[in-house]
PDB file of N, CA, C, O and CB in Angstrom:
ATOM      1  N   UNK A   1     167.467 340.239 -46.779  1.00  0.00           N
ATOM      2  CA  UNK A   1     168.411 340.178 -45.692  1.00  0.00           C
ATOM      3  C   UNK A   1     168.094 341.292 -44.706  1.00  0.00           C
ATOM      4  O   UNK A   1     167.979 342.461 -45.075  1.00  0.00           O
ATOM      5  CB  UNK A   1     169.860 340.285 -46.210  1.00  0.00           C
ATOM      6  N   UNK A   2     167.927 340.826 -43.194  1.00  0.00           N
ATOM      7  CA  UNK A   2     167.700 342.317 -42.590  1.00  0.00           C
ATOM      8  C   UNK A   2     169.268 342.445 -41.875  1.00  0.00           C
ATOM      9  O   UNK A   2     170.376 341.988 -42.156  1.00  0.00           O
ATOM     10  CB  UNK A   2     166.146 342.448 -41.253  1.00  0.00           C
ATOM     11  N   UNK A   3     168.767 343.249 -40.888  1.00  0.00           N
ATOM     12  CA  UNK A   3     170.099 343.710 -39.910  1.00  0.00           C
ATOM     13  C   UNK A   3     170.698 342.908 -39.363  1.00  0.00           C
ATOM     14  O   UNK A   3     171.888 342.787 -39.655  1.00  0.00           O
ATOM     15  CB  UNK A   3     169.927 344.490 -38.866  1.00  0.00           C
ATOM     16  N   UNK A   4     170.143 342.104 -38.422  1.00  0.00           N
ATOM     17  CA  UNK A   4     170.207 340.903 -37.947  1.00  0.00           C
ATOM     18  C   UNK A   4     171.013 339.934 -38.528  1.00  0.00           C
ATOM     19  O   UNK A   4     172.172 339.610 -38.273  1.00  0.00           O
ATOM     20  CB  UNK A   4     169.133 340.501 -37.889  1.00  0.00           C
ATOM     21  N   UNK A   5     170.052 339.432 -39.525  1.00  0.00           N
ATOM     22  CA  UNK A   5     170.848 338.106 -40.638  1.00  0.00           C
ATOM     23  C   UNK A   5     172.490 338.421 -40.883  1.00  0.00           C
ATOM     24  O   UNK A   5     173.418 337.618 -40.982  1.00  0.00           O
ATOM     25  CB  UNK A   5     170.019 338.136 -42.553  1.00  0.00           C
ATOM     26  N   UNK A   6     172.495 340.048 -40.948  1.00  0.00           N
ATOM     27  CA  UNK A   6     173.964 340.665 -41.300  1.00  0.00           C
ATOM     28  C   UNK A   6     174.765 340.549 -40.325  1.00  0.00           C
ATOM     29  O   UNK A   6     175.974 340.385 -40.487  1.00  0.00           O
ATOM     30  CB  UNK A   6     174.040 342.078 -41.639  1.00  0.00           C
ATOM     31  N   UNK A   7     174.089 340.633 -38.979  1.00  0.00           N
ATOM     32  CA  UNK A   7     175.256 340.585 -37.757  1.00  0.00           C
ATOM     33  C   UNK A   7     175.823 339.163 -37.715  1.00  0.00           C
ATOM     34  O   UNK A   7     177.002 338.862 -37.526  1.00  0.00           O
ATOM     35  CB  UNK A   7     174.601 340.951 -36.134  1.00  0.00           C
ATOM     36  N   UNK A   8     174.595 338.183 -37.960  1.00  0.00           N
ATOM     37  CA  UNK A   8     174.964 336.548 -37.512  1.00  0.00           C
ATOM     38  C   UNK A   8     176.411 336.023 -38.836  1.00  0.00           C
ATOM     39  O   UNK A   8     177.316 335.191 -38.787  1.00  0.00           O
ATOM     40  CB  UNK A   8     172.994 335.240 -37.806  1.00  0.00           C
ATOM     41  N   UNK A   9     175.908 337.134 -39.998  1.00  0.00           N
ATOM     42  CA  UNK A   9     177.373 336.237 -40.606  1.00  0.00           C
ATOM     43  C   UNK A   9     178.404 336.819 -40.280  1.00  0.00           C
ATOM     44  O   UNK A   9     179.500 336.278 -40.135  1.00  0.00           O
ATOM     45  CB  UNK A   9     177.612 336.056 -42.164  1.00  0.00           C
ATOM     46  N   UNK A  10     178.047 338.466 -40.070  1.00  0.00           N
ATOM     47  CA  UNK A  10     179.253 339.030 -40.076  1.00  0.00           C
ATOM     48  C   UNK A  10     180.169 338.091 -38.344  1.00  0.00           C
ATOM     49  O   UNK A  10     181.331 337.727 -38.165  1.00  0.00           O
ATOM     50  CB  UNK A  10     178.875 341.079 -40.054  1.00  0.00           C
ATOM     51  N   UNK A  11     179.189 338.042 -37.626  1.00  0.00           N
ATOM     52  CA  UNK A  11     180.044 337.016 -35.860  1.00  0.00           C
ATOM     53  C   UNK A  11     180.536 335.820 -36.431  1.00  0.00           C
ATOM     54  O   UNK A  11     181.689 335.520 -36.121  1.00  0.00           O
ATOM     55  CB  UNK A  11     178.692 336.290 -34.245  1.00  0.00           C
ATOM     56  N   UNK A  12     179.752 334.864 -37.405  1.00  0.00           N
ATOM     57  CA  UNK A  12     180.219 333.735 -37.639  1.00  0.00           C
ATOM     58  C   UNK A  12     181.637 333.982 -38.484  1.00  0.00           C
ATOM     59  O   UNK A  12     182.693 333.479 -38.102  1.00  0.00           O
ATOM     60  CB  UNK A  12     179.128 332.923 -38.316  1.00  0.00           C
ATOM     61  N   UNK A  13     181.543 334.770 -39.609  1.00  0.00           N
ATOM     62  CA  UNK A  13     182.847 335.112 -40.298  1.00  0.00           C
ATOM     63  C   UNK A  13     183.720 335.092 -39.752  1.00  0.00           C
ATOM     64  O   UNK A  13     184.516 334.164 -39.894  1.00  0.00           O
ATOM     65  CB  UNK A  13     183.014 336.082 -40.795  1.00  0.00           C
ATOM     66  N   UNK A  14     183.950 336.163 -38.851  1.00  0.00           N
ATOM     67  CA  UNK A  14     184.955 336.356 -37.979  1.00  0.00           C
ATOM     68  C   UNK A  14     185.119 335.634 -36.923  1.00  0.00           C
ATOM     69  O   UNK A  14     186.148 335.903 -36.303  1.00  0.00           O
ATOM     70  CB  UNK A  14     184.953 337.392 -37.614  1.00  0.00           C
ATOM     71  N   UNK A  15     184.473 334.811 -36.494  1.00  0.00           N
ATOM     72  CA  UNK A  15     184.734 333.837 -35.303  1.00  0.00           C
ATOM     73  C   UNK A  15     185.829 333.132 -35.926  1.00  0.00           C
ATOM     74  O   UNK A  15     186.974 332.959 -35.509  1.00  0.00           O
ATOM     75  CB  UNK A  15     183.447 332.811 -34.805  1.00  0.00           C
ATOM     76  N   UNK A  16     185.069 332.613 -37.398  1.00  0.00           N
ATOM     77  CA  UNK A  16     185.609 331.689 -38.216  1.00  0.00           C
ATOM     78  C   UNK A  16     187.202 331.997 -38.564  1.00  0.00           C
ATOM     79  O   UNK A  16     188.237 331.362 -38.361  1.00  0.00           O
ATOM     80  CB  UNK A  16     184.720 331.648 -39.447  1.00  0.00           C
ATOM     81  N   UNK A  17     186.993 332.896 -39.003  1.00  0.00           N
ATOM     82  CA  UNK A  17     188.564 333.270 -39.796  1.00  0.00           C
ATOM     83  C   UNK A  17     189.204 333.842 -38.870  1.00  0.00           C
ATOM     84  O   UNK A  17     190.423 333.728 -38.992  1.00  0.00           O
ATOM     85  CB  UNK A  17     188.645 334.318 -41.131  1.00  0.00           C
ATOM     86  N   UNK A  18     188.769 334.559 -37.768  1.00  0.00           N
ATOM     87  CA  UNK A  18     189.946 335.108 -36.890  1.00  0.00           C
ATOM     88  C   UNK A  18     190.159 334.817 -35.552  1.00  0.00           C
ATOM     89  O   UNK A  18     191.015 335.449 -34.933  1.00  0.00           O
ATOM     90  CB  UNK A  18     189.923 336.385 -36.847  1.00  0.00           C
ATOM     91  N   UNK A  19     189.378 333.785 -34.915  1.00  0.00           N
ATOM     92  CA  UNK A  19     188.897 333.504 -33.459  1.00  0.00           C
ATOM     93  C   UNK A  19     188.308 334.539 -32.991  1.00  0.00           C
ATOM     94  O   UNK A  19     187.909 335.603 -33.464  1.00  0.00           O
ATOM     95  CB  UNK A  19     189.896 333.154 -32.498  1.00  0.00           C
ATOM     96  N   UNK A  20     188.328 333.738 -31.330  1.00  0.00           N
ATOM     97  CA  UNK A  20     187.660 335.107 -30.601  1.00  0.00           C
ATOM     98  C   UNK A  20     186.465 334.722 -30.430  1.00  0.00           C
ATOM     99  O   UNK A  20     186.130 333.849 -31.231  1.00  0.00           O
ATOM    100  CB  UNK A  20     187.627 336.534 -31.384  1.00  0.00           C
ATOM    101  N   UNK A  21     185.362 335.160 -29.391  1.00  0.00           N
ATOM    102  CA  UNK A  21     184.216 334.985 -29.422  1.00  0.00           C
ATOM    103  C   UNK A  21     183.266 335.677 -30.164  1.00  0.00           C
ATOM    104  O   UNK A  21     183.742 336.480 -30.966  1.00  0.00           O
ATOM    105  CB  UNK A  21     183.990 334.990 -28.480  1.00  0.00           C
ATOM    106  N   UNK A  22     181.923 335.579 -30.114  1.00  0.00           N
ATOM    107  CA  UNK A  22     181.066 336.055 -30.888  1.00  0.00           C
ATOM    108  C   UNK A  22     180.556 337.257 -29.480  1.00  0.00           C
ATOM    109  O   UNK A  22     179.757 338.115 -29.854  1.00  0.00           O
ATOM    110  CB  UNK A  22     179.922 334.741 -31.630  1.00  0.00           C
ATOM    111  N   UNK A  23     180.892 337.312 -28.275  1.00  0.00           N
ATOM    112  CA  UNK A  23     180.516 338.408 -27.192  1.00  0.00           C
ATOM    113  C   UNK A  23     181.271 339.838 -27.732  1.00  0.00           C
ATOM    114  O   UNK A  23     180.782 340.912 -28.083  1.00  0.00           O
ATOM    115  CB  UNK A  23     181.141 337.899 -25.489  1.00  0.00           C
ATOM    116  N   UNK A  24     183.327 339.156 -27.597  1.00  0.00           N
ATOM    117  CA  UNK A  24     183.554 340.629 -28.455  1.00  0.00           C
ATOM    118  C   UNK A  24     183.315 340.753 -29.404  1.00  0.00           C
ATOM    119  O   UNK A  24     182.421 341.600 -29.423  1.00  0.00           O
ATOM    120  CB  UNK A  24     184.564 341.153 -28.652  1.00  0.00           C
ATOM    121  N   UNK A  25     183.687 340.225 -31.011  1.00  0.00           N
ATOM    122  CA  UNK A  25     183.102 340.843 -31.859  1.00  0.00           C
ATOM    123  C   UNK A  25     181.981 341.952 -32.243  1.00  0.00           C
ATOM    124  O   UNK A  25     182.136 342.982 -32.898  1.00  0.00           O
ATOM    125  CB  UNK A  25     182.965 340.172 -32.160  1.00  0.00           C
ATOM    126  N   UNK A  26     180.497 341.302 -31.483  1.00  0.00           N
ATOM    127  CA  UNK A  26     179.352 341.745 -31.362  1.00  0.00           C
ATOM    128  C   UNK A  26     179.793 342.979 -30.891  1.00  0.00           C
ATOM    129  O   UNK A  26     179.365 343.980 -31.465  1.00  0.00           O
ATOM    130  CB  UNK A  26     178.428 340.985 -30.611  1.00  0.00           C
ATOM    131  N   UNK A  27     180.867 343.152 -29.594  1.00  0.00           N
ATOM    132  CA  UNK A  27     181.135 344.645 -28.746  1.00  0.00           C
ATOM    133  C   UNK A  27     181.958 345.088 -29.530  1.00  0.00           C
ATOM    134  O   UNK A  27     182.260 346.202 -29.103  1.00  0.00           O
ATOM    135  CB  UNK A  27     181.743 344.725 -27.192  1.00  0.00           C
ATOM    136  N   UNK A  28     182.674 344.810 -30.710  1.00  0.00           N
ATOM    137  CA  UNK A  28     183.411 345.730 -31.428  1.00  0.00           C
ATOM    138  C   UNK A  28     182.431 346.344 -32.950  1.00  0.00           C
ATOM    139  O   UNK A  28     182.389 347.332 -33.683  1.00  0.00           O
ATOM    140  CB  UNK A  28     184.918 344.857 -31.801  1.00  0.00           C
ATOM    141  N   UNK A  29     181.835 345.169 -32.801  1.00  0.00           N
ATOM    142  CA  UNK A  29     180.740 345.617 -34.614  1.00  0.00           C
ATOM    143  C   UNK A  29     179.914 346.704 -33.826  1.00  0.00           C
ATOM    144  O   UNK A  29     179.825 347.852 -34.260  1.00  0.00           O
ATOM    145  CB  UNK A  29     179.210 343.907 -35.593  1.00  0.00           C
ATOM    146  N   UNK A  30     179.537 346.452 -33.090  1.00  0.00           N
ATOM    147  CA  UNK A  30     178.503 348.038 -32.304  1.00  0.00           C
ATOM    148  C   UNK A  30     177.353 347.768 -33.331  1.00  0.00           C
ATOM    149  O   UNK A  30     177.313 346.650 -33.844  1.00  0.00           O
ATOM    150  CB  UNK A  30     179.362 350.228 -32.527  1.00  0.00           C
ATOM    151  N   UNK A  31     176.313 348.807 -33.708  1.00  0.00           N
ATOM    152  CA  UNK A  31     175.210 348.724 -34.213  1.00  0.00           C
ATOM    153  C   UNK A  31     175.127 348.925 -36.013  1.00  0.00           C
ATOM    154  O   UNK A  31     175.765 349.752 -36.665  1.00  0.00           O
ATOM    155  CB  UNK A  31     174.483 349.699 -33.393  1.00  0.00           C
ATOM    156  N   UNK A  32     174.183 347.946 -36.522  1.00  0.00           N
ATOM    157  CA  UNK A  32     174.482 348.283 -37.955  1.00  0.00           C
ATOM    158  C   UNK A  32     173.437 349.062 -38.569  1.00  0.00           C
ATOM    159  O   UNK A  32     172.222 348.894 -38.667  1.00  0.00           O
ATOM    160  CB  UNK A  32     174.688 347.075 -38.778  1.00  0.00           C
ATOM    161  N   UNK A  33     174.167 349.883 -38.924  1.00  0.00           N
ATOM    162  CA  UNK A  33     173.136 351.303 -39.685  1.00  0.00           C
ATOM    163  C   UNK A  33     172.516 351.284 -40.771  1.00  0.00           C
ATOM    164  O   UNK A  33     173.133 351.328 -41.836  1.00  0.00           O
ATOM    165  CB  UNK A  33     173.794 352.498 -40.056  1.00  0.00           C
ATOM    166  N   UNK A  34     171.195 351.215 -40.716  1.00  0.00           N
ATOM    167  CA  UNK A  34     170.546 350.939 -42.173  1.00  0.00           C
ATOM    168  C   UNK A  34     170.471 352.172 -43.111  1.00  0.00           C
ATOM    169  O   UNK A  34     171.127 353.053 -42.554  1.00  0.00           O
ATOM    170  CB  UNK A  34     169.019 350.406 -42.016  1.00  0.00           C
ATOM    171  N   UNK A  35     170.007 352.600 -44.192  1.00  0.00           N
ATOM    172  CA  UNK A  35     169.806 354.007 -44.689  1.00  0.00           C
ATOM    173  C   UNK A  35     169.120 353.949 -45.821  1.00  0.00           C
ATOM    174  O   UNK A  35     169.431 353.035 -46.584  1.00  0.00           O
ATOM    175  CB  UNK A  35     171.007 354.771 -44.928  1.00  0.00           C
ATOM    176  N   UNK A  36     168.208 354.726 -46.168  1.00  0.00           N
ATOM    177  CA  UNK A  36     167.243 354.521 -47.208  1.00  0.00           C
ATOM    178  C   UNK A  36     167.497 353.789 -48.514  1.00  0.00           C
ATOM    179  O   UNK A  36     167.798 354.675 -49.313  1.00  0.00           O
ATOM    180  CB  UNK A  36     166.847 355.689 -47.535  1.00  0.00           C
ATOM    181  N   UNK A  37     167.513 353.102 -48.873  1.00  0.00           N
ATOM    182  CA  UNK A  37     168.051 352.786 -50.325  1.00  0.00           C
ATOM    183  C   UNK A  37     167.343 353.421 -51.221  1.00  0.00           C
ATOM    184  O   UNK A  37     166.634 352.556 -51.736  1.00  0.00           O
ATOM    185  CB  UNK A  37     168.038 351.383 -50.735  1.00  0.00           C
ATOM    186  N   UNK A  38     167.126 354.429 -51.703  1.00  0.00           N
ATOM    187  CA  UNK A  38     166.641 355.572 -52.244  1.00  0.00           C
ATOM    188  C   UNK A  38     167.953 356.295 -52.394  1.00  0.00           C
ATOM    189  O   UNK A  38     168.620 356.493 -53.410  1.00  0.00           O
ATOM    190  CB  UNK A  38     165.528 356.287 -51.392  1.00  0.00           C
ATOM    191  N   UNK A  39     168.147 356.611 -51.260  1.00  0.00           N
ATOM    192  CA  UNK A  39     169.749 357.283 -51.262  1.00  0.00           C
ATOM    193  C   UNK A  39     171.102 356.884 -51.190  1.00  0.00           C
ATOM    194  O   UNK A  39     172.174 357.487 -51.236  1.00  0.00           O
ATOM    195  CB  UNK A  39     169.900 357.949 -50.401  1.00  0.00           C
ATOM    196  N   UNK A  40     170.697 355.482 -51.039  1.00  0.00           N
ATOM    197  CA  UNK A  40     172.055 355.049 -50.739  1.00  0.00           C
ATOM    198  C   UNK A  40     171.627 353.365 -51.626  1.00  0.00           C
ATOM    199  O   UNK A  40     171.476 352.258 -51.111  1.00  0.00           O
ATOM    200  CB  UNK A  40     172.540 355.087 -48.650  1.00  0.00           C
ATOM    201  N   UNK A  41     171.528 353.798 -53.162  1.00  0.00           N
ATOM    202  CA  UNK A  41     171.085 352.296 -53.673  1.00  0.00           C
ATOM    203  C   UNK A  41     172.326 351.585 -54.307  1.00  0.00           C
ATOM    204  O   UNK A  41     172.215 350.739 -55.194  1.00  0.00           O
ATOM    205  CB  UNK A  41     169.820 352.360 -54.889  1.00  0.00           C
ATOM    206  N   UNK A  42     173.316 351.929 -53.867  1.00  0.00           N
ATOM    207  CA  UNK A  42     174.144 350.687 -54.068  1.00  0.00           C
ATOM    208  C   UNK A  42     174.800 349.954 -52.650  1.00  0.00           C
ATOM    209  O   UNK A  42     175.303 348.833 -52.719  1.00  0.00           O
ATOM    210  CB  UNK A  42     175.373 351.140 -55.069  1.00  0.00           C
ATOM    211  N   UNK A  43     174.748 350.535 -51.673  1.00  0.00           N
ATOM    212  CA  UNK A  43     174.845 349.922 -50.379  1.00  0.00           C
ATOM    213  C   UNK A  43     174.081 350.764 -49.190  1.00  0.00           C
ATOM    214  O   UNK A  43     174.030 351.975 -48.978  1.00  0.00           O
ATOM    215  CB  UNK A  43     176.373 349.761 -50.061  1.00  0.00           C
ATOM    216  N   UNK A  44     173.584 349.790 -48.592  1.00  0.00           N
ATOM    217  CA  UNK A  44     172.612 350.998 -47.867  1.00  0.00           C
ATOM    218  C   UNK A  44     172.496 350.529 -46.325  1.00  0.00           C
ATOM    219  O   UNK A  44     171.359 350.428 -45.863  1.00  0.00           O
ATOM    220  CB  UNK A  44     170.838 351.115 -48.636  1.00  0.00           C
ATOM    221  N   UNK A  45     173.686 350.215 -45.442  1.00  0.00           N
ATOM    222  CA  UNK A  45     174.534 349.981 -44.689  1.00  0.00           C
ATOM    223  C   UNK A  45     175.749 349.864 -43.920  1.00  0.00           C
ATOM    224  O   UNK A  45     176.666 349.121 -44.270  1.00  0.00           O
ATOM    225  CB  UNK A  45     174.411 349.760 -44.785  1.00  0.00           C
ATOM    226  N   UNK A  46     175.778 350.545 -42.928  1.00  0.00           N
ATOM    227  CA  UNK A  46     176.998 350.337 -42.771  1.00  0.00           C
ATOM    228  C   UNK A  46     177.674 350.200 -41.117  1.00  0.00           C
ATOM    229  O   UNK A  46     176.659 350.238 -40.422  1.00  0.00           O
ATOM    230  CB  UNK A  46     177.513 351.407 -43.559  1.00  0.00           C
ATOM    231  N   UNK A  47     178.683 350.084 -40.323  1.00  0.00           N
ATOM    232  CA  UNK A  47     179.459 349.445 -39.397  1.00  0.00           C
ATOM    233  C   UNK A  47     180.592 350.250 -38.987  1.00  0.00           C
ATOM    234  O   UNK A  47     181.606 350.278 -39.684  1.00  0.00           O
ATOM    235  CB  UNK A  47     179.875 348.222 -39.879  1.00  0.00           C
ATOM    236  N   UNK A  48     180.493 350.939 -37.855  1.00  0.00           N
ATOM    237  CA  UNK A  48     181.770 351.712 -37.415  1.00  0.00           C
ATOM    238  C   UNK A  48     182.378 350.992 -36.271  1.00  0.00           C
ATOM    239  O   UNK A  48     181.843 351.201 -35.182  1.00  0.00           O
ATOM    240  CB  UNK A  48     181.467 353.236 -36.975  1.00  0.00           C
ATOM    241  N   UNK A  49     183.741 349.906 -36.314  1.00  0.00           N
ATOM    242  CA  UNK A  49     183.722 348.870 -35.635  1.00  0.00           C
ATOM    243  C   UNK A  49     184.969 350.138 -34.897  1.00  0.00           C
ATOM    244  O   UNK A  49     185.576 351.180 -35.143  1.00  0.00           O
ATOM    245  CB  UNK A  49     183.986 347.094 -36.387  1.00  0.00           C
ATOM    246  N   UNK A  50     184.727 349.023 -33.802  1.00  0.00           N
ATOM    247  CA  UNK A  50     185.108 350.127 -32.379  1.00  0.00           C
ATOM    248  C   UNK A  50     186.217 348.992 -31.326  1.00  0.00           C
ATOM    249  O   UNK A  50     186.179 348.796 -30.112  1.00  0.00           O
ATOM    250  CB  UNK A  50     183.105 350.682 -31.173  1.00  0.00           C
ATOM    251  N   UNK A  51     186.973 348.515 -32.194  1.00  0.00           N
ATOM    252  CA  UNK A  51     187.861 347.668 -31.145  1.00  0.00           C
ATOM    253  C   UNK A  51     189.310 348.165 -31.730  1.00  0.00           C
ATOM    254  O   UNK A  51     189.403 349.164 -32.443  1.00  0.00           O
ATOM    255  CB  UNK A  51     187.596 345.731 -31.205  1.00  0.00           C
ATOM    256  N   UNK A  52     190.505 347.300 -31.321  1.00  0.00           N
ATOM    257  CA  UNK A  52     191.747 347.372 -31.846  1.00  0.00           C
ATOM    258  C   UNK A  52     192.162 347.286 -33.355  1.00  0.00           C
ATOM    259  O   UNK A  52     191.355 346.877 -34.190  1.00  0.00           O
ATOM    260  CB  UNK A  52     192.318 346.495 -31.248  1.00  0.00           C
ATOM    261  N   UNK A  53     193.561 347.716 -33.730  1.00  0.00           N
ATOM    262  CA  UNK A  53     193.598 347.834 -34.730  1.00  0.00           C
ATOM    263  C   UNK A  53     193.225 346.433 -35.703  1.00  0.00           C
ATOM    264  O   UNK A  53     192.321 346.138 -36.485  1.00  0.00           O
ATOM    265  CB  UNK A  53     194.704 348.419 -34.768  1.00  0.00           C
ATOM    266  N   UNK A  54     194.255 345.876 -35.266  1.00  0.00           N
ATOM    267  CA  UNK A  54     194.045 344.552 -35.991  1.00  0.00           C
ATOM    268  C   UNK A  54     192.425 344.047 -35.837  1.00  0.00           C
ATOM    269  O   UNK A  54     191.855 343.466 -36.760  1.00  0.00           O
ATOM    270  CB  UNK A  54     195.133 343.370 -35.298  1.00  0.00           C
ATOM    271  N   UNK A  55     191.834 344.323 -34.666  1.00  0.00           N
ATOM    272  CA  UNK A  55     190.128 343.753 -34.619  1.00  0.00           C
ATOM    273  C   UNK A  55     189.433 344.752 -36.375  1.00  0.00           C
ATOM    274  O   UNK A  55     188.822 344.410 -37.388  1.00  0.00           O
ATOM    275  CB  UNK A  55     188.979 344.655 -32.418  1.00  0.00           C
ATOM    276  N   UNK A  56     189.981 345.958 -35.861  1.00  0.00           N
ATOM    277  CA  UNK A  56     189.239 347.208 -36.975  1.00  0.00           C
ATOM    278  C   UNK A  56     189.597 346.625 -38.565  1.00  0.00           C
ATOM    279  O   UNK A  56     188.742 346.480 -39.438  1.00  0.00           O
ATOM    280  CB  UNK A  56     190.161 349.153 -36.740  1.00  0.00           C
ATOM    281  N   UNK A  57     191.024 346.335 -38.721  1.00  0.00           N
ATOM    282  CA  UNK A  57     191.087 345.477 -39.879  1.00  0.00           C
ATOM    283  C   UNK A  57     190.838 344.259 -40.274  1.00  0.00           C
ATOM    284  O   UNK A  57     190.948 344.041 -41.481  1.00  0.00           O
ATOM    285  CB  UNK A  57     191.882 345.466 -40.153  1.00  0.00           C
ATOM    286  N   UNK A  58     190.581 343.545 -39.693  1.00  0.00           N
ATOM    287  CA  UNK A  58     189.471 342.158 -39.774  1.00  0.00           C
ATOM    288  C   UNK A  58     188.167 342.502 -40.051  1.00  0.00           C
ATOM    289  O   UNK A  58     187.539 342.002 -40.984  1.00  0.00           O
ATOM    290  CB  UNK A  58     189.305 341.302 -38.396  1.00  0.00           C
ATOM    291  N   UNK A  59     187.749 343.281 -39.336  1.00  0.00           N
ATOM    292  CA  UNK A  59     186.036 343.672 -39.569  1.00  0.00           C
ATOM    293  C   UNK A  59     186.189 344.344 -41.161  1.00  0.00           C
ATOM    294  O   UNK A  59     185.668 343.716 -42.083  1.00  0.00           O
ATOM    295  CB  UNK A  59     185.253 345.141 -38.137  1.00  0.00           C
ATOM    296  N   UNK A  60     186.973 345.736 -41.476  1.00  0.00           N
ATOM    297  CA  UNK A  60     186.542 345.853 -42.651  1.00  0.00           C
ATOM    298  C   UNK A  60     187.118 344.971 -43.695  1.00  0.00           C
ATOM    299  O   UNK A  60     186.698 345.015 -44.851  1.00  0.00           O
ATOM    300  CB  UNK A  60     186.661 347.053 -42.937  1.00  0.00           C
ATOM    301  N   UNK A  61     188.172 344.082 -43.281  1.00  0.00           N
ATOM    302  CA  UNK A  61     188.212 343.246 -44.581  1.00  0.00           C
ATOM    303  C   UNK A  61     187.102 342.182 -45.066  1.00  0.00           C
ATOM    304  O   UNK A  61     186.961 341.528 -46.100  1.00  0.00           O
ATOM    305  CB  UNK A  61     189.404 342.495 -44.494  1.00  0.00           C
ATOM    306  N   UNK A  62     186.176 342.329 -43.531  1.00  0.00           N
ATOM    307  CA  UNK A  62     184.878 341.402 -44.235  1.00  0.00           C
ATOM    308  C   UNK A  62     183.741 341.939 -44.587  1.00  0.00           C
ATOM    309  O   UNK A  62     182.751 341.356 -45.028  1.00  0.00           O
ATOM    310  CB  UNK A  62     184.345 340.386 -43.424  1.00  0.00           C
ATOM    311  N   UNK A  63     183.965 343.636 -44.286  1.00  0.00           N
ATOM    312  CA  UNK A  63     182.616 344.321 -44.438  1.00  0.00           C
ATOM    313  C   UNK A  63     182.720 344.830 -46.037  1.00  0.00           C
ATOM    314  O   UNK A  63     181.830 345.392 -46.674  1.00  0.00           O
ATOM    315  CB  UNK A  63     182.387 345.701 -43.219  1.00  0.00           C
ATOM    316  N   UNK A  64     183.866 344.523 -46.430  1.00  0.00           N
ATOM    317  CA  UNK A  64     184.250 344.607 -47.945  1.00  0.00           C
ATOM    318  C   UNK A  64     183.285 343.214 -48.854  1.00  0.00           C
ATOM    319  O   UNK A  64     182.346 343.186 -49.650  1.00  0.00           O
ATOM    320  CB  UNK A  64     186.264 344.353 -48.050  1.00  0.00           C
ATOM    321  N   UNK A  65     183.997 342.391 -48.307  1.00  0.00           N
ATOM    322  CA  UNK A  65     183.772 341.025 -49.020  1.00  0.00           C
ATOM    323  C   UNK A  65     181.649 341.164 -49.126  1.00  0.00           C
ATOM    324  O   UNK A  65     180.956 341.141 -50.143  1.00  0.00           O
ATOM    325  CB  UNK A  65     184.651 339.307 -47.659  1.00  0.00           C
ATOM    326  N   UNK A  66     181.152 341.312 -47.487  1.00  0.00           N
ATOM    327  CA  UNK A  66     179.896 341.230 -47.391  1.00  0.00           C
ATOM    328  C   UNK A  66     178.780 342.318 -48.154  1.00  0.00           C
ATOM    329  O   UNK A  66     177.581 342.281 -48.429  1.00  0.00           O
ATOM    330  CB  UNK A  66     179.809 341.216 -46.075  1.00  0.00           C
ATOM    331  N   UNK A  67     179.988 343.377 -48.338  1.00  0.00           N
ATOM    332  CA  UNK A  67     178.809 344.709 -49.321  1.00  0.00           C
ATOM    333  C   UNK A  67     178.927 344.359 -50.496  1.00  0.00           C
ATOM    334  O   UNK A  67     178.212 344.848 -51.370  1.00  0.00           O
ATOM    335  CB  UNK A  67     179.187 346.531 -49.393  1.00  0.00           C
ATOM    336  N   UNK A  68     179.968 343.330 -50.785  1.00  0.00           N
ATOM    337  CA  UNK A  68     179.708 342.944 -52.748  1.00  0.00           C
ATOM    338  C   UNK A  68     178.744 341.368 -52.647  1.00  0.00           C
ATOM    339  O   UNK A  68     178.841 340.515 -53.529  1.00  0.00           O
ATOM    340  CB  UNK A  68     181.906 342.459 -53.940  1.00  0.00           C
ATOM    341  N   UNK A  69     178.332 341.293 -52.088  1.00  0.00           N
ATOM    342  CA  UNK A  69     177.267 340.075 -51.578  1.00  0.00           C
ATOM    343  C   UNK A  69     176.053 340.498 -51.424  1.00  0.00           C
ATOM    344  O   UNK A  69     175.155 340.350 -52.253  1.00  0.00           O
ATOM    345  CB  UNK A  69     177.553 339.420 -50.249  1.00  0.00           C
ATOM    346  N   UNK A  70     175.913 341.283 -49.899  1.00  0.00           N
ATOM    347  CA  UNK A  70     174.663 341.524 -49.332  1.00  0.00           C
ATOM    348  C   UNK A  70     174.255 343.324 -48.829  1.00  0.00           C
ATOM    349  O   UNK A  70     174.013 343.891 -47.764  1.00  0.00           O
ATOM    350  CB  UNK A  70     174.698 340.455 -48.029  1.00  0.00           C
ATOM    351  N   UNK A  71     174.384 343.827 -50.628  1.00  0.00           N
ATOM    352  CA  UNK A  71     174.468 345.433 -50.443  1.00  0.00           C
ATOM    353  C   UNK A  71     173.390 346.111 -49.914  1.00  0.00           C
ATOM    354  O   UNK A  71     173.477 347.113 -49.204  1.00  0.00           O
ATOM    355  CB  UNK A  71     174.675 346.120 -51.665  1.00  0.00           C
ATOM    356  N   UNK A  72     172.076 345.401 -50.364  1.00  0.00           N
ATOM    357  CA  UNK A  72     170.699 345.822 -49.183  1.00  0.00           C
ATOM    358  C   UNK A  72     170.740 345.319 -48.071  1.00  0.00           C
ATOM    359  O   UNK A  72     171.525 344.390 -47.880  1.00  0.00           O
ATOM    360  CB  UNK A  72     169.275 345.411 -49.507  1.00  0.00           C
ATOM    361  N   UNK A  73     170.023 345.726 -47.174  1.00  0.00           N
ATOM    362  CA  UNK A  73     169.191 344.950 -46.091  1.00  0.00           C
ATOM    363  C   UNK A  73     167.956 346.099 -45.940  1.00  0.00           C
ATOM    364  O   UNK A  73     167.709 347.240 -46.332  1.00  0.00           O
ATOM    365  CB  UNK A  73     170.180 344.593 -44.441  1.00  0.00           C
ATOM    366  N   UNK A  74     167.255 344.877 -44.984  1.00  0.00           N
ATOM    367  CA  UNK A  74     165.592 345.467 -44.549  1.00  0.00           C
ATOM    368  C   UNK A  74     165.910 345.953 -42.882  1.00  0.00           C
ATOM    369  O   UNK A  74     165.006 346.428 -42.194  1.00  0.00           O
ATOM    370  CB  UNK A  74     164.025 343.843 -44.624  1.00  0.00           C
TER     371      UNK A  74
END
């Protein structure tokens, strides 16, 4: 899984379950941070989402669901 693959579910998720377009979302997920998995080998990613509250709690209730799924990426 790279960075990428992670953004397209994480937009589709949330399109899905919460509306909204995939323009904001994308402007609230901001950039996803990779980090060595050496050091970080049980999740080695992560998302500092940057919109409203309720946007901020939608995102991590799926960035929960998606790190017990897809805890690497490339």
């Amino acid at each position: 899984m790279t960075r990428e693959d992670l953004l397209d579910i994480l937009l589709s998720t949330l399109v899905k379950q919460v509306g909204g377009t995939r323009r904001r979302w994308r402007i609230v997920l901001g950039d996803v941070r990779v980090y060595s998995a050496e050091t970080h080998p049980h999740c080695n990613w992560s998302l500092a989402p940057a919109g409203t509250a309720g946007e901020n709690a939608a995102v991590e209730r799926t960035l929960d669901d998606l790190r017990g799924r897809h805890p690497i990426v490339t």
